[in-house]
C-alpha positions as CSV (number, residue, x, y, z in Angstrom):
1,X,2.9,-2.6,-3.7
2,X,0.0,-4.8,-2.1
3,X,2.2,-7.5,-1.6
4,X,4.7,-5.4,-0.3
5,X,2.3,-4.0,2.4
6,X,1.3,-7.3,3.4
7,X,-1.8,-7.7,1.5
8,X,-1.1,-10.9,0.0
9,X,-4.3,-12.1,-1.1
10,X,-5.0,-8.8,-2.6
11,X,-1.8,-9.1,-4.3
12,X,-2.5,-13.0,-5.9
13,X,-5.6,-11.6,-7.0
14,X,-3.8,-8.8,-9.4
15,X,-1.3,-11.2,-10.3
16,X,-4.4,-12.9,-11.9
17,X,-5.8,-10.5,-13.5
18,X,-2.5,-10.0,-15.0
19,X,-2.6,-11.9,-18.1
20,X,-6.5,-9.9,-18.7
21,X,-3.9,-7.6,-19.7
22,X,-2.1,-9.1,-22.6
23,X,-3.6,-7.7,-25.3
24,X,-2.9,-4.0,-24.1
25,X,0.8,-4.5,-24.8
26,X,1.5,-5.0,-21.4
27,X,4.5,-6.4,-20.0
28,X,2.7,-9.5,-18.6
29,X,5.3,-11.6,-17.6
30,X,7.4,-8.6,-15.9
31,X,4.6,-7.3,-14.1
32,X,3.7,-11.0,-12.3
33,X,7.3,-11.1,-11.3
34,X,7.2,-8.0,-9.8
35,X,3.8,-9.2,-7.8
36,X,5.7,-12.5,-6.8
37,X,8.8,-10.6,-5.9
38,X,6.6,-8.6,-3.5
39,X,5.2,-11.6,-2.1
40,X,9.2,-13.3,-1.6
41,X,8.5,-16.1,-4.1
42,X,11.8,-15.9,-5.3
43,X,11.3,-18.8,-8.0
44,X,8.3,-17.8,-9.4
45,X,9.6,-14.3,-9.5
46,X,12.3,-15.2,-11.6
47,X,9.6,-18.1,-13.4
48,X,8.4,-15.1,-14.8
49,X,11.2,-12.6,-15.5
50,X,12.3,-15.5,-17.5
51,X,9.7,-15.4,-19.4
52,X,9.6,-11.4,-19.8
53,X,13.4,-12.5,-21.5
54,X,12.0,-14.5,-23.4
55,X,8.9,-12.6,-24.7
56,X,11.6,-10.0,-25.0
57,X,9.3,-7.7,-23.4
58,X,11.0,-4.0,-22.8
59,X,10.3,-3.9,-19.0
60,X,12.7,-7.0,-18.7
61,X,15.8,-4.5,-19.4
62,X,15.5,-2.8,-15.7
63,X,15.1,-5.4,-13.6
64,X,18.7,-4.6,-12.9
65,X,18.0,-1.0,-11.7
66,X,14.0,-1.8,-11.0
67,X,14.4,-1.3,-6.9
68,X,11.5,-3.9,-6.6
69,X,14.1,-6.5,-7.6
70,X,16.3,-5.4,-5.3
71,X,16.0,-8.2,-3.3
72,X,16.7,-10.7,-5.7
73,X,19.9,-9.5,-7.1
74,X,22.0,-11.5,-5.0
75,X,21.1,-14.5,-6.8
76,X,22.8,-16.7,-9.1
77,X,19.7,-16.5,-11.1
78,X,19.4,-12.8,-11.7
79,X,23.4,-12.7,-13.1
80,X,22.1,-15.5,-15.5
81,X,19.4,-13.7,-16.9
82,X,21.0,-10.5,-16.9
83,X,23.8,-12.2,-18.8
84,X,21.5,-13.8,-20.9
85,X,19.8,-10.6,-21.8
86,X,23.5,-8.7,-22.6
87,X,23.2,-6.4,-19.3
88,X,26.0,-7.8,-17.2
């Protein structure tokens, strides 16, 4: 949402406070790439969803209904990991 409303620095600051977060059971890696989405940092957007896939963190599975990631979609990328992750 910050980065969405054009608070960027506000939003690189919660993106590193992210991983404070890991050992709530938090979906780190998920959470950043929704932070970078916001920001339109496409790669490290899907760096991190990536990652979610391979944490196998549950958040990962709605990326493809998640209207944050709406915008990324279109991308070669996301039909890779959503293939990768059984969803396509």
């Amino acid at each position: 949402m910050l980065a969405r409303s054009g608070d960027k620095s506000a939003a690189l600051a919660a993106a590193q406070r992210i991983p404070e977060a890991e050992d709530s059971g938090a979906d780190v890696c998920y959470n950043k790439a929704l932070v970078y989405t916001g920001l339109g940092d496409r790669d490290r957007a899907f760096e991190w969803l990536d990652q979610s896939a391979v944490r196998r963190e549950a958040s990962v599975v709605f990326a493809g209904v998640d209207p944050f990631f709406e915008d990324l979609r279109g991308d070669p990328r996301f039909a890779a990991l959503s293939k990768s992750l059984g969803l396509d």
